[in-house]
C-alpha positions as CSV (number, residue, x, y, z in Angstrom):
1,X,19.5,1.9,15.6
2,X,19.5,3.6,12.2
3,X,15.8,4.3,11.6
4,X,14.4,5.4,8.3
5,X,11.7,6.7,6.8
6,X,10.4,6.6,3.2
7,X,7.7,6.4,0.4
8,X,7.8,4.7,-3.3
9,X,6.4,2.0,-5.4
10,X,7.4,-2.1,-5.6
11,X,9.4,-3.1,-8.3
12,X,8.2,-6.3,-8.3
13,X,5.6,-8.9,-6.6
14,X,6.8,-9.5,-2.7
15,X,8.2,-13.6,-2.4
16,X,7.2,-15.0,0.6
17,X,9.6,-17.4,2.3
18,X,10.2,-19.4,5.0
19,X,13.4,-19.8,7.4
20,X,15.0,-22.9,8.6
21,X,12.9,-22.3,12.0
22,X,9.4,-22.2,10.1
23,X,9.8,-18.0,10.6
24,X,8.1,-16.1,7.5
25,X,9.8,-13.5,5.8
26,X,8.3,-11.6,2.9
27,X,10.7,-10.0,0.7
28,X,10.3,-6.7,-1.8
29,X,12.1,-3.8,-3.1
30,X,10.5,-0.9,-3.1
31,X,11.8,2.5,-5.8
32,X,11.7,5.8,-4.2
33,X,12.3,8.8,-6.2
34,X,13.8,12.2,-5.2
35,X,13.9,15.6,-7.0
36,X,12.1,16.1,-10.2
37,X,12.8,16.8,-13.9
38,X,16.4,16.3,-14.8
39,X,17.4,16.1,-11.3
40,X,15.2,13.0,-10.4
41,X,16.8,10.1,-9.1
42,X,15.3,6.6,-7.8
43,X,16.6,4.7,-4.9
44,X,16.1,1.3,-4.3
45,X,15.4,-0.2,-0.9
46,X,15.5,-4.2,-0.3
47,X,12.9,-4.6,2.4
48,X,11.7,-7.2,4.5
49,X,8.8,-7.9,6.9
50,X,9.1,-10.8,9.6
51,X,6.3,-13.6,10.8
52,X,2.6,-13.1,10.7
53,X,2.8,-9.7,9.2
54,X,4.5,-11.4,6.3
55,X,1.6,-13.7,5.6
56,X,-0.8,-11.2,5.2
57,X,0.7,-9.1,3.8
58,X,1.5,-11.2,0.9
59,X,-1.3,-10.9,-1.5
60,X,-1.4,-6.9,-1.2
61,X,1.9,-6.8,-2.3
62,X,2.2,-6.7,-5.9
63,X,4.3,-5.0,-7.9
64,X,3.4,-0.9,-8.6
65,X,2.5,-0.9,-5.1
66,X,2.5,2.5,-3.7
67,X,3.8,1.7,0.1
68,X,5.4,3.8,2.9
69,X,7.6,1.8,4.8
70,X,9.0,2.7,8.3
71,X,12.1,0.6,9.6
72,X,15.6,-0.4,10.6
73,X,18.4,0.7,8.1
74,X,21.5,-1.6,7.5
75,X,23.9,-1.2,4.2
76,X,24.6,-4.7,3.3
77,X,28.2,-4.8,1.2
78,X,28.6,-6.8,-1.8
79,X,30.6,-7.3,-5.0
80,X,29.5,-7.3,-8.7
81,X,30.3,-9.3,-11.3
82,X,33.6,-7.0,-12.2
83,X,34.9,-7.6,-8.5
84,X,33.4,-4.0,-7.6
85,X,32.4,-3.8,-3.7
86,X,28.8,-2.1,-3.9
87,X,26.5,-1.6,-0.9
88,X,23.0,-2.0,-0.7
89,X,20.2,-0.5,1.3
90,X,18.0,-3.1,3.3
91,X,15.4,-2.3,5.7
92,X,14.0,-4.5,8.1
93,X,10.2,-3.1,8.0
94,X,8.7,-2.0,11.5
95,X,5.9,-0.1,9.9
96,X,4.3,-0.5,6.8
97,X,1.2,1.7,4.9
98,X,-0.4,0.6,2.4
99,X,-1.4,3.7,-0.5
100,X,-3.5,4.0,-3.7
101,X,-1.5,2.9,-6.3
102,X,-1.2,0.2,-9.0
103,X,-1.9,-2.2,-6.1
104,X,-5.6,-0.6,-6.4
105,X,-6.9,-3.9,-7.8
106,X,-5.9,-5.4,-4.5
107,X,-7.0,-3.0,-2.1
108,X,-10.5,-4.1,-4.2
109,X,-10.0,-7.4,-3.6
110,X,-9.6,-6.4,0.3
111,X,-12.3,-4.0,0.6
112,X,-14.2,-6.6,-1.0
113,X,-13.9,-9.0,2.1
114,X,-15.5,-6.1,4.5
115,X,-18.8,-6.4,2.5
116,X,-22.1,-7.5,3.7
117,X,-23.0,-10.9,2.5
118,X,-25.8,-11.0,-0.3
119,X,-29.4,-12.5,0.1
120,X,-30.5,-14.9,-1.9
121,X,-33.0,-14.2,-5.0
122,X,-36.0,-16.3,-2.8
123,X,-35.8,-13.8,0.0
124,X,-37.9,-11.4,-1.1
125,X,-39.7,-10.6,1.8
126,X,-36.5,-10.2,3.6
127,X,-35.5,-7.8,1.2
128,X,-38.5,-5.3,1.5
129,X,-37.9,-5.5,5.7
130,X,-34.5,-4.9,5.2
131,X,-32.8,-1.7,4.9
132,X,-29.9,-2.1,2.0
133,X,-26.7,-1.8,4.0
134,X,-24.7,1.4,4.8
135,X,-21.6,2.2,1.7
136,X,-18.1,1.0,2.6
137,X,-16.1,3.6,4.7
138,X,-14.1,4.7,1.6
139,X,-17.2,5.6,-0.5
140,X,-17.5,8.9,0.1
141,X,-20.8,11.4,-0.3
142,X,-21.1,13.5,-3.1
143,X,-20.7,17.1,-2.6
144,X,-22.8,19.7,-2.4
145,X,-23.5,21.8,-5.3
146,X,-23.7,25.7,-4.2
147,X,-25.5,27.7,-6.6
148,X,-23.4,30.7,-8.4
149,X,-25.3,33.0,-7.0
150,X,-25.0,32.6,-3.5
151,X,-20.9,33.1,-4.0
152,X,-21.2,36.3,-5.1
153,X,-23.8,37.6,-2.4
154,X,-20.7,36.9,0.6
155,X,-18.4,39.0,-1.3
156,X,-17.5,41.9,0.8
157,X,-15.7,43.9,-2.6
């Protein structure tokens, strides 16, 4: 098994599908970029994730979506329109991360299903008995603000 391991962005919005056999597949490419200045280069991987995975991953997977994808490596061969034979990089996606990204509006959308449901405006009593619930796990606490002063006291110079 040729395994690979790599990050990037999708080029496009993932397309769902479905096989003969009912089986989903969802289908992206992802462009990952090595070097930097003149030297950069993007490659592009044709990835695809198999049956329920595919489903729900669906709706996260829009295009500018930063991803790191874990799979199985295969070069598919093909020809071009001038008769060339090319070869194409597809992976068949055993692990799959979801990162910040253009996708963020998404991982709103999905962060927004976790959320405690809201009261209505005629339970006020309810309100004042209730303690407002606890921030989402990704809101994170503000730091603490050390005075300048206190720096320069630790100094041993």
């Amino acid at each position: 098994m040729n395994s690979i391991n790599f990050d990037g962005r999708l080029g496009a919005d993932a397309q769902l599908r479905y096989t003969p056999n009912g089986d989903a597949v969802l289908s992206f490419s992802v462009a990952s970029d090595i070097g930097f200045g003149e030297r950069r280069t993007t490659n592009w991987f044709n990835c695809q994730v198999w049956g329920k995975r595919a489903e729900a991953l669906q709706r996260f997977m829009v295009k500018g979506q930063q991803v790191t994808v874990y799979g199985q490596l295969t070069l598919r061969e093909w020809q071009d329109r001038e008769g060339a034979k090319r070869l194409s990089p597809d992976v068949r996606v055993v692990e799959l991360s979801l990162q910040g990204g253009r996708g963020d509006e998404a991982a709103d959308e999905h962060q927004a299903a976790y959320q405690p449901p809201r009261q209505q405006a005629g339970a006020e009593s309810e309100k004042a008995a209730t303690p407002p619930p606890p921030p989402p796990p990704s809101a994170r606490a503000p730091k603490a603000e050390t005075p300048a002063g206190d720096l320069d006291d630790d100094l041993p110079f």
